[in-house]
C-alpha positions as CSV (number, residue, x, y, z in Angstrom):
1,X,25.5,139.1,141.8
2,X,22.3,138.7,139.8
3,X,24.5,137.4,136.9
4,X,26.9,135.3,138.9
5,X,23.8,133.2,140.9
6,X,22.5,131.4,137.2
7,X,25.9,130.6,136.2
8,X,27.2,128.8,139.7
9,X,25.1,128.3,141.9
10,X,22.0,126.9,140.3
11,X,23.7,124.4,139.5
12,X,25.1,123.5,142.9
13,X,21.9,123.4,144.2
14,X,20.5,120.9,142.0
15,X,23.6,118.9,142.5
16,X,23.7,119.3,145.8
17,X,19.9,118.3,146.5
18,X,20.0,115.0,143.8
19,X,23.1,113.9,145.7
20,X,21.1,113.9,149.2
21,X,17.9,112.5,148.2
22,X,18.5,110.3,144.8
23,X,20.3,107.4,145.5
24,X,20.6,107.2,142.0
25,X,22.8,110.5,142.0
26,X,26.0,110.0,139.5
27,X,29.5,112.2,139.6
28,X,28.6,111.9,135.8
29,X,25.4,113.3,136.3
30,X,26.9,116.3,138.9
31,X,29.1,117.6,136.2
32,X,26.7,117.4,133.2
33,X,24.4,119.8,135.4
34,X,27.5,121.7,136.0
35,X,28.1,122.4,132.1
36,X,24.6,122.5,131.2
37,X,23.7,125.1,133.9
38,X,25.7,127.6,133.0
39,X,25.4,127.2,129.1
40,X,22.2,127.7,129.3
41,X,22.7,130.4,131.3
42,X,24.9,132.3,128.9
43,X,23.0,131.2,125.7
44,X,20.0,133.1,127.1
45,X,21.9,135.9,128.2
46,X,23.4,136.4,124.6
47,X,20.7,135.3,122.5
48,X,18.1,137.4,121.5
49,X,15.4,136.2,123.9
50,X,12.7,138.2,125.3
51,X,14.4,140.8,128.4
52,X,12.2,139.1,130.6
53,X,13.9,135.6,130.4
54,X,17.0,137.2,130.1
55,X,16.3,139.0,133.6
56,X,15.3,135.4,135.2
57,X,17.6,133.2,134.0
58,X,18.2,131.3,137.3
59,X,14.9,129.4,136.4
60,X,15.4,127.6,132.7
61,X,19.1,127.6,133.8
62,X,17.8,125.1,136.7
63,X,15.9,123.2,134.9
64,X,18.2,122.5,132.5
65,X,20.9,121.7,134.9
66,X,18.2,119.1,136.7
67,X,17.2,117.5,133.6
68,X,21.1,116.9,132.4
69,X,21.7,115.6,135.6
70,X,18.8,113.0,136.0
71,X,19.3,111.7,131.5
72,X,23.1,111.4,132.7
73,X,22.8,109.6,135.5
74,X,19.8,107.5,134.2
75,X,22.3,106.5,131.5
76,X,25.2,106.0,133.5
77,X,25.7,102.7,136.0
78,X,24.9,103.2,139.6
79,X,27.9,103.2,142.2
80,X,29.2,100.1,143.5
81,X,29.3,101.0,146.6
82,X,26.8,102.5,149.6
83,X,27.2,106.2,150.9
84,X,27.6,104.5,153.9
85,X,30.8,102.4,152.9
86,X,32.2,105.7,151.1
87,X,31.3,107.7,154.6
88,X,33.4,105.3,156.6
89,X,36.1,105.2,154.2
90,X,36.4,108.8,154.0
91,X,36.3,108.8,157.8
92,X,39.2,106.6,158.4
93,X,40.9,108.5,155.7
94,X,40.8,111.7,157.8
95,X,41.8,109.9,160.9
96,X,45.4,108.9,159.1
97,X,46.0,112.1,158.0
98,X,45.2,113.6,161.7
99,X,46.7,110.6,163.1
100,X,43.7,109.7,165.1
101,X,43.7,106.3,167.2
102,X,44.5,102.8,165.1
103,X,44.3,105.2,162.1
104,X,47.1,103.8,160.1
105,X,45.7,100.3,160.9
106,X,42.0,101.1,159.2
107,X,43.2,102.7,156.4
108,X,45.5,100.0,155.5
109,X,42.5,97.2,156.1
110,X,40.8,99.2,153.9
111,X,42.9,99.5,150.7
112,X,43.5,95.9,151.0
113,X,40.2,95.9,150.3
């Protein structure tokens, strides 16, 4: 487990907490900190590197995953649309494939789009 957490998870988390609270968030960004997380991770798990880092490796791990993820998505364009457009979308996506209410109706509006 104590080798598993740098490798994944860090790097969920930082995805997971840019995408909430930066607008500016990217997919593009998301999967650089998904590489870069992990490659760090295993560079200073193989490289002779003091134990100490070796043993903590959740933290540079982090911080490279954060830093890959804000220089991507700095350098990629923002998304057209609002989380809110995407939500409702999504939403009336689901309902067709339940087969909610008018759900056939709001999906089709919507790829007219």
């Amino acid at each position: 487990m104590k080798e598993f957490l740098p490798l994944t998870m860090s790097g969920l988390g930082v995805i997971i907490l840019l995408g909430r609270f930066w607008r500016r968030a990217t997919w593009q960004g998301a999967l650089a900190a998904l590489i870069a997380t992990p490659a760090v991770s295993l560079a200073l798990k193989f490289l002779p590197v003091s134990r100490q880092i070796h043993e903590n490796a959740i933290i540079p791990a982090t911080v490279a995953g954060l830093l890959a993820h804000l220089l991507v998505s700095g350098l990629t364009p923002a998304s057209a649309r609002r989380f809110e457009e995407v939500a409702v979308i999504l939403d009336r996506e689901r309902q067709a494939i339940e087969g909610g209410p008018g759900a056939a109706k709001g999906l089709t509006a919507e790829v007219a789009k």
